[in-house]
N, C-alpha and C positions, 0 to 999 in steps of 0.2 A: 527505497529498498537498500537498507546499509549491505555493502558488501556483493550486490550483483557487477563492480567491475574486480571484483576477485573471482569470482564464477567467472565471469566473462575471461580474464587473462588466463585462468589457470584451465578451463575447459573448454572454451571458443564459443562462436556465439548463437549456436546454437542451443545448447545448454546454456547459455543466460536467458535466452527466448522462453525456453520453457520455465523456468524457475519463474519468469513474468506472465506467464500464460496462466500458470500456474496457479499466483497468487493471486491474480487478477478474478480467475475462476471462482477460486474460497471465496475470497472476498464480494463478487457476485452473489455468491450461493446466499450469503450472509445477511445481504441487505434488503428490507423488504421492496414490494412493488413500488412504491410512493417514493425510495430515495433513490437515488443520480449515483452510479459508480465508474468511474473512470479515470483514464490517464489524462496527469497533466502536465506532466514531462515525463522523458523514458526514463526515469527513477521515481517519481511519485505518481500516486495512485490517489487520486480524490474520492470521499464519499460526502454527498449531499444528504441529512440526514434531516427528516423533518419530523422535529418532537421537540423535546425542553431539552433545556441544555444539561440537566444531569441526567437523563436519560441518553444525552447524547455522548457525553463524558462515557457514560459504561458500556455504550457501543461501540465506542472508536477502543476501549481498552481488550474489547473481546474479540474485534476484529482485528488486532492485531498480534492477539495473542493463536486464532485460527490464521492467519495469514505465516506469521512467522516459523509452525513447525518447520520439520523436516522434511523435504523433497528429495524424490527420485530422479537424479537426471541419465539421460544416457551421451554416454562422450565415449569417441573410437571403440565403439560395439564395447564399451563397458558400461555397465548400471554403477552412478554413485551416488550417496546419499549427501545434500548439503543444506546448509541453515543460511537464509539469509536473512536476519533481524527485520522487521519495521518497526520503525520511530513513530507511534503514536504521536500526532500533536492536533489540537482542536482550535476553533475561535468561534466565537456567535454570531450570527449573521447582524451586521447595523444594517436599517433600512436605510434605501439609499447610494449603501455600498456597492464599490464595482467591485466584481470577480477579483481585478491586481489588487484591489485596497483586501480582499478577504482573503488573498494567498499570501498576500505579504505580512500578513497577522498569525497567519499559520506558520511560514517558516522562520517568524521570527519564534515561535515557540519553539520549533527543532532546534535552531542556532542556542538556545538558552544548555 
């Protein structure tokens, strides 16, 4: 989640909770019964997606494009509206593969 430690500095951390509750929620709503959604550090969000991989390609592109509108946060009894990007990036499962060997394929696609 690019940008939730500027929510966090600039509105405390509460409103970075919810901006992660938040997106964690769409991103939920999003994915069917069969794939895995979750945290894999307090900045990334994993989806396990089981299908082919261009079908997975243009689910991770629309889950982040529902993940990343606008949110409502509430900070000292005000309502504010803030944008926190997600950084789509994918890999394909090697059989085999352990979870670090498949996250560290993943975030070498963000670092790119």
């Amino acid at each position: 989640l690019a940008g939730l430690e500027r929510v966090h500095s600039r509105f405390g951390t509460v409103a970075a909770d919810q901006v992660q509750r938040a997106v964690a929620m769409r991103l939920a709503a999003h994915v069917r019964a069969l794939d895995l959604c979750g945290w894999v550090t307090p900045r990334e969000l994993g989806i396990l997606l089981q299908c082919g991989w261009q079908e997975a390609v243009q689910r991770i592109s629309e889950a982040a494009r529902i993940a990343s509108r606008p949110l409502t946060v509430q900070s000292a009894g005000k309502s504010t509206v803030v944008t926190v990007p997600v950084q789509p990036a994918g890999a394909q499962y090697v059989p085999d593969e352990t979870v670090e060997e498949l996250l560290a394929r993943v975030r070498l696609q963000l670092a790119k």
